[in-house]
C-alpha positions in Angstrom: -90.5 -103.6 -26.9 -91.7 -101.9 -30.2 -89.8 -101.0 -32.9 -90.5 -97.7 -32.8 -89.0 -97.7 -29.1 -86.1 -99.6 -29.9 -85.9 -96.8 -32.7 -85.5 -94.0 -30.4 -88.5 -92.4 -31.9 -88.9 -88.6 -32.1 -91.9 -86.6 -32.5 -90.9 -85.7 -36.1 -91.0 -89.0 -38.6 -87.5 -89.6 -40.4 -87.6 -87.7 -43.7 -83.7 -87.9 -44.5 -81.2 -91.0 -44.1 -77.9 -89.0 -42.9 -77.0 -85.9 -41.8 -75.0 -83.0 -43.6 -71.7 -84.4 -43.4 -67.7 -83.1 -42.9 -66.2 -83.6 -46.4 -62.6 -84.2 -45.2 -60.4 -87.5 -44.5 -61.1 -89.1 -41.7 -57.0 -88.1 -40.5 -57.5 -84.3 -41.4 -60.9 -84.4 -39.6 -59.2 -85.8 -36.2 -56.0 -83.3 -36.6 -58.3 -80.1 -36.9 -60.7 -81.6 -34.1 -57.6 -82.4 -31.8 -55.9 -79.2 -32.4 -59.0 -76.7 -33.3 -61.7 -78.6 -32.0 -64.3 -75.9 -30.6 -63.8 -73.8 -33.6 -64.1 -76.6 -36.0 -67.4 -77.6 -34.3 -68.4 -74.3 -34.3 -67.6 -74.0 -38.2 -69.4 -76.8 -39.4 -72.8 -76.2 -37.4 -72.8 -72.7 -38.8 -72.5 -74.4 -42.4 -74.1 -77.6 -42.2 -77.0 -76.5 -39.6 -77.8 -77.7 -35.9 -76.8 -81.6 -37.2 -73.7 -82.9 -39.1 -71.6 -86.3 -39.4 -67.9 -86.6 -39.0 -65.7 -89.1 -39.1 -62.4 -89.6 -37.4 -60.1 -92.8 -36.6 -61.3 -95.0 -33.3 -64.0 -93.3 -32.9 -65.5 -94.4 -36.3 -68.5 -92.2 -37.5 -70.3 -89.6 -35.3 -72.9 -87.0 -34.8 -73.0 -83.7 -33.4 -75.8 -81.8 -32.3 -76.8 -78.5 -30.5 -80.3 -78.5 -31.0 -82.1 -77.9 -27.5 -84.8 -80.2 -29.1 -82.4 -82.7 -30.4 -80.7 -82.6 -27.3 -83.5 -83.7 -25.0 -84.3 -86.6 -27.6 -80.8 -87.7 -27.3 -80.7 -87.5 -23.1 -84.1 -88.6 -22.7 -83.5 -92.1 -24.3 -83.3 -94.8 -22.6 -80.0 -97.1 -22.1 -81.6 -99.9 -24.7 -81.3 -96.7 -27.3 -78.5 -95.1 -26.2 -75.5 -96.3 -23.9 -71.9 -94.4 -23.2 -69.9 -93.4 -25.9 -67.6 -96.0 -27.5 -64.5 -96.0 -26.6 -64.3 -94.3 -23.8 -62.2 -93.8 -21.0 -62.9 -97.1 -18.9 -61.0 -98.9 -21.2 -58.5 -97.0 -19.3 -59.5 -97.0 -15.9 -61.0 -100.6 -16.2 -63.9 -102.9 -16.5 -65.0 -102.1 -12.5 -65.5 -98.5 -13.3 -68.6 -96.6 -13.2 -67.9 -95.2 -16.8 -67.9 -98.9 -18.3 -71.3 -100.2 -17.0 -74.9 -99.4 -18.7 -78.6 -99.9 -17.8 -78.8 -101.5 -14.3 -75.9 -102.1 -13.2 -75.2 -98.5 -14.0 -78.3 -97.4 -12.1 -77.2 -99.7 -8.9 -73.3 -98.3 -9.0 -74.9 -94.7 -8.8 -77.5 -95.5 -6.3 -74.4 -97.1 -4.2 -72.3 -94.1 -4.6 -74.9 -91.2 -4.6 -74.6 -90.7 -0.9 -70.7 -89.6 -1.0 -71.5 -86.8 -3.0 -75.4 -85.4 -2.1 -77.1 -84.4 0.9 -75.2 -84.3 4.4 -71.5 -85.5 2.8 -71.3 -81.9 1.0 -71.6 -80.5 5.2 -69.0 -83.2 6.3 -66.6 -82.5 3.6 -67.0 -78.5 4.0 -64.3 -78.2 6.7 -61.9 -80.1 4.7 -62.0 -77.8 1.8 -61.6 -75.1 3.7 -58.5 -76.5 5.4 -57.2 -77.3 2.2 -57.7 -73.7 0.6 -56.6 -72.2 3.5 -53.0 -74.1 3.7 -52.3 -74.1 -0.5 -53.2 -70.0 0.0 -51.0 -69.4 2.6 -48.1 -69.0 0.6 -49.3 -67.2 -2.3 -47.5 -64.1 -3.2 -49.7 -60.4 -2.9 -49.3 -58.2 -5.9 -47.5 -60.7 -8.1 -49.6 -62.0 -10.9 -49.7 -66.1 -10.5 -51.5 -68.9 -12.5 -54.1 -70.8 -10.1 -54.4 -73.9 -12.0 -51.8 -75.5 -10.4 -52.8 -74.8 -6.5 -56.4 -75.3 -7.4 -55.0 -78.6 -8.3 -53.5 -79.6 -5.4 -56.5 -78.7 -3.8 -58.8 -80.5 -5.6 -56.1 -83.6 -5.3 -56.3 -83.7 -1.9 -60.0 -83.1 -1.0 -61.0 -85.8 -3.2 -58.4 -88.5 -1.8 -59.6 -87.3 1.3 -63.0 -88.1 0.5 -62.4 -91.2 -1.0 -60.0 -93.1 1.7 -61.0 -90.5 4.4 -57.0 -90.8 5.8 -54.0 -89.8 5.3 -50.1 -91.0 5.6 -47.8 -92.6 3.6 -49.7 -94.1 1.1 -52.3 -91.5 0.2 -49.4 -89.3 -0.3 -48.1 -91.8 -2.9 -51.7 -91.8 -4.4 -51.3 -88.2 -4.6 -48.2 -88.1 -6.7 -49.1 -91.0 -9.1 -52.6 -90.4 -9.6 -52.7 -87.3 -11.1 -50.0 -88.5 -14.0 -52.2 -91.6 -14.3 -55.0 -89.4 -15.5 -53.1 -87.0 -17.5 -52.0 -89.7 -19.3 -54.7 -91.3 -19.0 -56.8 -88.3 -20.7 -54.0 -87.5 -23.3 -53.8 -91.3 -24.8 -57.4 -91.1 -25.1 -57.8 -88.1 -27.3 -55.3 -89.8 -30.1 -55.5 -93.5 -29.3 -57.7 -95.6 -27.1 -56.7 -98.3 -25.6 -56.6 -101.6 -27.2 -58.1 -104.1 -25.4 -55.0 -106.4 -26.8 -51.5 -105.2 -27.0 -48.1 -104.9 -26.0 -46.7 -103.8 -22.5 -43.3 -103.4 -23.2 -43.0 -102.2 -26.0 -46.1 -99.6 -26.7 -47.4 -96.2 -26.0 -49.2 -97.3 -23.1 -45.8 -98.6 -21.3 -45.5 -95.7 -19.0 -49.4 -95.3 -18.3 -49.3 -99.6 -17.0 -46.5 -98.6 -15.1 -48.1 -96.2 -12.8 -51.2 -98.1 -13.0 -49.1 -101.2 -11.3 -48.1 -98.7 -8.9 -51.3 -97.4 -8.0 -52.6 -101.1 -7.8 -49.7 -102.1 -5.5 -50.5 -99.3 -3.1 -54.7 -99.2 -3.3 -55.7 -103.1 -2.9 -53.8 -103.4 0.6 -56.0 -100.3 1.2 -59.2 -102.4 0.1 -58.1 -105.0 2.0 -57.2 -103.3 5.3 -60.6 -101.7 5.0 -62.7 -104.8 5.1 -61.0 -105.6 8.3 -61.4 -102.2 10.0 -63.8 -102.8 12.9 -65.3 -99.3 12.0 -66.3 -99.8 8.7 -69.8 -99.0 9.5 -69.2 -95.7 11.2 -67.3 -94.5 8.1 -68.4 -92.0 5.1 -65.4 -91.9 2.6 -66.3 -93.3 -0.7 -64.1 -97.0 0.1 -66.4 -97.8 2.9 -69.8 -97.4 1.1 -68.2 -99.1 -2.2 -67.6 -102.3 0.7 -70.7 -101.7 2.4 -72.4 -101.8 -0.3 -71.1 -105.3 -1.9 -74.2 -107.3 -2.0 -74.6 -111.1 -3.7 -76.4 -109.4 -6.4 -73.3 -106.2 -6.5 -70.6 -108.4 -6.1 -67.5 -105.8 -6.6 -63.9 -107.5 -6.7 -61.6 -106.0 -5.1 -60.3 -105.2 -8.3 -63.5 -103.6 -9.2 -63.1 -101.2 -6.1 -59.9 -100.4 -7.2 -61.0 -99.0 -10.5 -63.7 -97.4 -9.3 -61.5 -95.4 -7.0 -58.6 -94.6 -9.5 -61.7 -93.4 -11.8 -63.3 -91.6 -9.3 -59.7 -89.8 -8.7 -59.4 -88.8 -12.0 -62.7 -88.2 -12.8 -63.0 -85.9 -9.1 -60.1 -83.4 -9.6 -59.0 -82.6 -13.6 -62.8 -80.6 -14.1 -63.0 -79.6 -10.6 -59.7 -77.8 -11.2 -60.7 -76.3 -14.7 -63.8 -74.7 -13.4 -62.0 -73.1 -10.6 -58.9 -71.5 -12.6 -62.4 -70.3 -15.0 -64.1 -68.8 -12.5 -60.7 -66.3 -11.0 -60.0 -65.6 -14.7 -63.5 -64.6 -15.2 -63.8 -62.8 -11.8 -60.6 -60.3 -12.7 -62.2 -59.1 -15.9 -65.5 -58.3 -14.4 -65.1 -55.6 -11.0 -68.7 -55.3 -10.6 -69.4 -58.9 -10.3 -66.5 -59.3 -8.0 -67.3 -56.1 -5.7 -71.1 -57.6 -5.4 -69.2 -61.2 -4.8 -67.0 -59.2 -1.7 -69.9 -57.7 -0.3 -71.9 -60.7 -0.2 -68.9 -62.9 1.6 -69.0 -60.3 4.2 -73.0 -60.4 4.8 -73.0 -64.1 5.2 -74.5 -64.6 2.0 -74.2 -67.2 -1.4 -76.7 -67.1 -3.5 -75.3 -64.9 -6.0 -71.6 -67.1 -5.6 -73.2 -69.8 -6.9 -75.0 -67.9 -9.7 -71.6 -66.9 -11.0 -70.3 -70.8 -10.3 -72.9 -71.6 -12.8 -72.4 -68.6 -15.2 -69.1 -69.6 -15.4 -70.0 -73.1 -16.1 -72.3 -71.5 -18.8 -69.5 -69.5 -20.7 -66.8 -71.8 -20.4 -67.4 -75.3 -20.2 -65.0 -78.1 -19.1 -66.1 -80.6 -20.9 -67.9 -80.1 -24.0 -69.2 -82.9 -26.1 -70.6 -85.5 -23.5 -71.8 -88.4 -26.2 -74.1 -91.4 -26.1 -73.4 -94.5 -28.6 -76.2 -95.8 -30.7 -76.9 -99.1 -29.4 -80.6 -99.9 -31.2 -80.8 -100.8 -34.9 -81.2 -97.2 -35.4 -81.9 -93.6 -33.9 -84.7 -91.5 -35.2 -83.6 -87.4 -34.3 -85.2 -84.7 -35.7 -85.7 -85.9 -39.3 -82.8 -87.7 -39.5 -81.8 -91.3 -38.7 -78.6 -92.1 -37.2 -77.7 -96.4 -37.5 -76.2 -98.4 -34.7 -72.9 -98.2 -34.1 -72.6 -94.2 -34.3 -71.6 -92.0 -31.3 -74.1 -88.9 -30.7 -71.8 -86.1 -29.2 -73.8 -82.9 -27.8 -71.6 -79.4 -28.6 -72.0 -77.7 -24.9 -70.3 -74.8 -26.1 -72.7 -73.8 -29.0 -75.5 -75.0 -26.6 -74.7 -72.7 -24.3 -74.3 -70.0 -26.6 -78.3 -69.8 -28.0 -79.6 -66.6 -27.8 -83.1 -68.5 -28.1 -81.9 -70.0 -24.1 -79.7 -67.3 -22.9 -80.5 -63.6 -24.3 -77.3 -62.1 -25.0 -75.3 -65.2 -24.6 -71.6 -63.5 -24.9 -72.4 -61.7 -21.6 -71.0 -62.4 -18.5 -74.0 -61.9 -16.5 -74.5 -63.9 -13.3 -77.6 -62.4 -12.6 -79.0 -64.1 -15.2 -79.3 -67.8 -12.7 -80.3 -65.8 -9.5 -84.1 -66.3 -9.4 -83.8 -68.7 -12.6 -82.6 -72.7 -11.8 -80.6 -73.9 -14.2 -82.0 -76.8 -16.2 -81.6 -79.1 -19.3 -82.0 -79.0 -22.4 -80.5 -75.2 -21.9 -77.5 -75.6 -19.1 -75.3 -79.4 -19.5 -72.3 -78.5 -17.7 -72.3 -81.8 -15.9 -74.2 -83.7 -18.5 -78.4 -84.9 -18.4 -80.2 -87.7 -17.8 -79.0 -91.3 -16.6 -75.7 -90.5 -17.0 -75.4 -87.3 -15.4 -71.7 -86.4 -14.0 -72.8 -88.2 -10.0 -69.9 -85.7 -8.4 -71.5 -82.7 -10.1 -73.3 -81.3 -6.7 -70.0 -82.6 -5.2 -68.4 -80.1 -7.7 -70.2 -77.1 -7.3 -70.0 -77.5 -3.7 -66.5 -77.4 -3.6 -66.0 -74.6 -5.8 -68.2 -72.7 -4.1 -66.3 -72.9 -0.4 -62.7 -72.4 -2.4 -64.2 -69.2 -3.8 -65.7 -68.1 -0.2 -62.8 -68.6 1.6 -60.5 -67.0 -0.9 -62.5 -64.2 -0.8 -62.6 -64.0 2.9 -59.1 -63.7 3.0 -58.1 -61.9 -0.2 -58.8 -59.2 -2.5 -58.6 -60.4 -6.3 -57.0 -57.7 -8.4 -59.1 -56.8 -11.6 -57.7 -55.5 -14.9 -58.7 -54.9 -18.8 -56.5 -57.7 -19.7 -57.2 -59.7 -22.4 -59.9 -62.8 -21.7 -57.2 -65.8 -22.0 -58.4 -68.4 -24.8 -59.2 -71.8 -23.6 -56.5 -74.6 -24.2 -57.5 -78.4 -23.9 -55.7 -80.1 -21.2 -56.4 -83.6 -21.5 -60.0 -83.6 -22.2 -61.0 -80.5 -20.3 -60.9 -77.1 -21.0 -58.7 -75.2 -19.0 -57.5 -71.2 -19.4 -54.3 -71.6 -21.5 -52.4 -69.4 -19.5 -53.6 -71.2 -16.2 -56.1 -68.2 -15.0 -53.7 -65.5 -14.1 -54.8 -63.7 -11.0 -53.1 -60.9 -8.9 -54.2 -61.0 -5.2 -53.6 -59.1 -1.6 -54.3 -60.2 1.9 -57.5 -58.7 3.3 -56.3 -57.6 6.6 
């Protein structure tokens, strides 16, 4: 390879050695990004430009962009350029996890797991949404305003256990308690301290996060191992019979692998699932027109302009907003500027999303705006670009998209002037911080 591949070369020729950069300890830096991170980030590209350096404690030195130009540089490289972000959260889910591998055994864990989450599985798992939207609805209350983040929770809990162990009993009712605190905590830790890969059990931070880790192991491996022996392995679609399926001599996938990949997949399956979902009814009660037009269409049978709002709402309020690469070649040439190995290249979704030069009038709420357009990269990242491209995203919008039909089918959302509600981050997704207050009535 050349060195100007292994550079990461960009059309323009590096002219400048760093960019702009945050002039603030690294510990004030990480306290005004924990605390005020999208404003901060917002701040900083409006004085340093569409480029600037930070610097903040385990995550060493980094780079944020929201260039359109820059970002397709940064998501077009390949994995000898750019890998994932460093640390990251398979240092808490473990070494089997998707999240943890790069280049072709990254490509070959996708390829194995792409079929739970495209094409005919979206059908199979339909019915299942539905019966899991239907029985979480059925005891909400009519005209009392409620917050929906924690029954699109549960939902979103269940129909992703449901899709990866495809049963139910005992033990995926365990799963269903413990893994959700798994990833909170696992989420939380990492946004202040990742995990050492050396360090103390009993007496540390962590202590509580092993513990339910243990617990989950103790209750998932018998799974794995139950599966392996189930003469209908081959007639099975949840995600634990294509993981075993697909264990070839060149994939070999320890039990313990599987195991991580399905505690990852868990946590990775519900949290953003969740946070688009309590978005989209907290958008919907401030917007009457879109929401009449969204009733009428239920009734005809229709979608197309459901998932135009799904992806509006993606647009406007992003779950997850600064998907990164780590900079893995001797150096990265973006824009002008070169960025050295060993820095993390985080792309600011929000500001992205918020070009006018993309999206005319970008602080509109305007569905209307994806109905004969398809949403593409640089412009639209809700799930990420390129390689590593959230695999559960059609998964995602597929399941948002039958929650939303069937509530509408059997309620009438309430609409107001209220306030919009500010977006809190919960873990390390961004969720309405009063929980996406609604007000509903059953359609008789």
């Amino acid at each position: 390879m050349t060195d100007q591949a292994m550079a990461g070369h960009c059309d323009a020729p590096p002219t400048r050695l760093n960019p702009p950069q945050v002039r603030l300890p690294k510990l004030v830096q990480a306290v005004v990004l924990t605390a005020f991170r999208r404003a901060a980030v917002r701040r900083w590209f409006k004085r340093h430009g569409p480029i600037f350096e930070f610097n903040v404690p385990f995550f060493g030195h980094c780079v944020a962009i929201s260039d359109p130009a820059l970002v397709r540089s940064v998501f077009a490289a390949s994995s000898e350029i750019l890998t994932n972000y460093q640390p990251n959260v398979s240092t808490m889910f473990g070494p089997g996890t998707i999240f943890a591998l790069d280049g072709g055994p990254h490509h070959d864990r996708r390829r194995l797991l792409a079929p739970a989450f495209h094409g005919r599985s979206l059908r199979y798992h339909e019915s299942a949404i539905v019966d899991e939207t239907l029985r979480e609805s059925a005891n909400w209350p009519e005209n009392e305003e409620f917050s929906v983040l924690e029954p699109m929770t549960r939902i979103t809990v269940n129909v992703i256990l449901r899709s990866i162990f495809g049963t139910a009993g005992a033990e995926l009712a365990e799963v269903r308690e413990l893994a959700p605190r798994y990833t909170r905590l696992v989420t939380s830790m990492a946004k202040f301290m990742p995990l050492p890969k050396a360090r103390t059990r009993r007496y540390s931070p962590w202590r509580r996060m092993d513990e339910i880790r243990r617990a989950l192991d103790r209750i998932i491996l018998p799974m794995i191992e139950r599966a392996e022996a189930d003469p209908d392995l081959t007639e099975r679609t949840d995600v634990l019979a294509l993981l075993l399926r697909g264990r070839t001599d060149e994939t070999t996938m320890s039990r313990q692998d599987i195991c991580d990949e399905l505690v990852g997949l868990i946590g990775a399956g519900y949290e953003t699932t969740t946070a688009a979902l309590s978005w989209v009814f907290e958008r919907l009660r401030r917007h009457p027109d879109v929401l009449a037009e969204l009733a009428r269409e239920v009734d005809e049978g229709g979608g197309a302009l459901r998932r135009a709002t799904i992806v509006e709402v993606l647009r406007t309020r992003p779950v997850f907003d600064l998907p990164g690469r780590w900079v893995t070649a001797p150096h990265l040439d973006l824009g002008g500027w070169r960025i050295p190995q060993g820095y993390n290249v985080f792309v600011s979704l929000a500001d992205l999303h918020m070009d006018p030069e993309i999206f005319p009038h970008p602080e509109r709420f305007d569905p209307g705006r994806f109905l004969d357009t398809r949403h593409s990269a640089p412009g639209w990242l809700a799930f990420g670009h390129g390689a590593r491209r959230c695999l559960g995203a059609d998964f995602a919008i597929n399941e948002i998209d039958v929650v939303l039909r069937t509530v509408l089918q059997n309620f009438h959302i309430h609409t107001d002037s209220a306030a919009d509600e500010k977006s809190s981050l919960r873990s390390v997704v961004h969720a309405p911080r009063r929980g996406g207050l609604v007000t509903v009535t059953r359609r008789k």
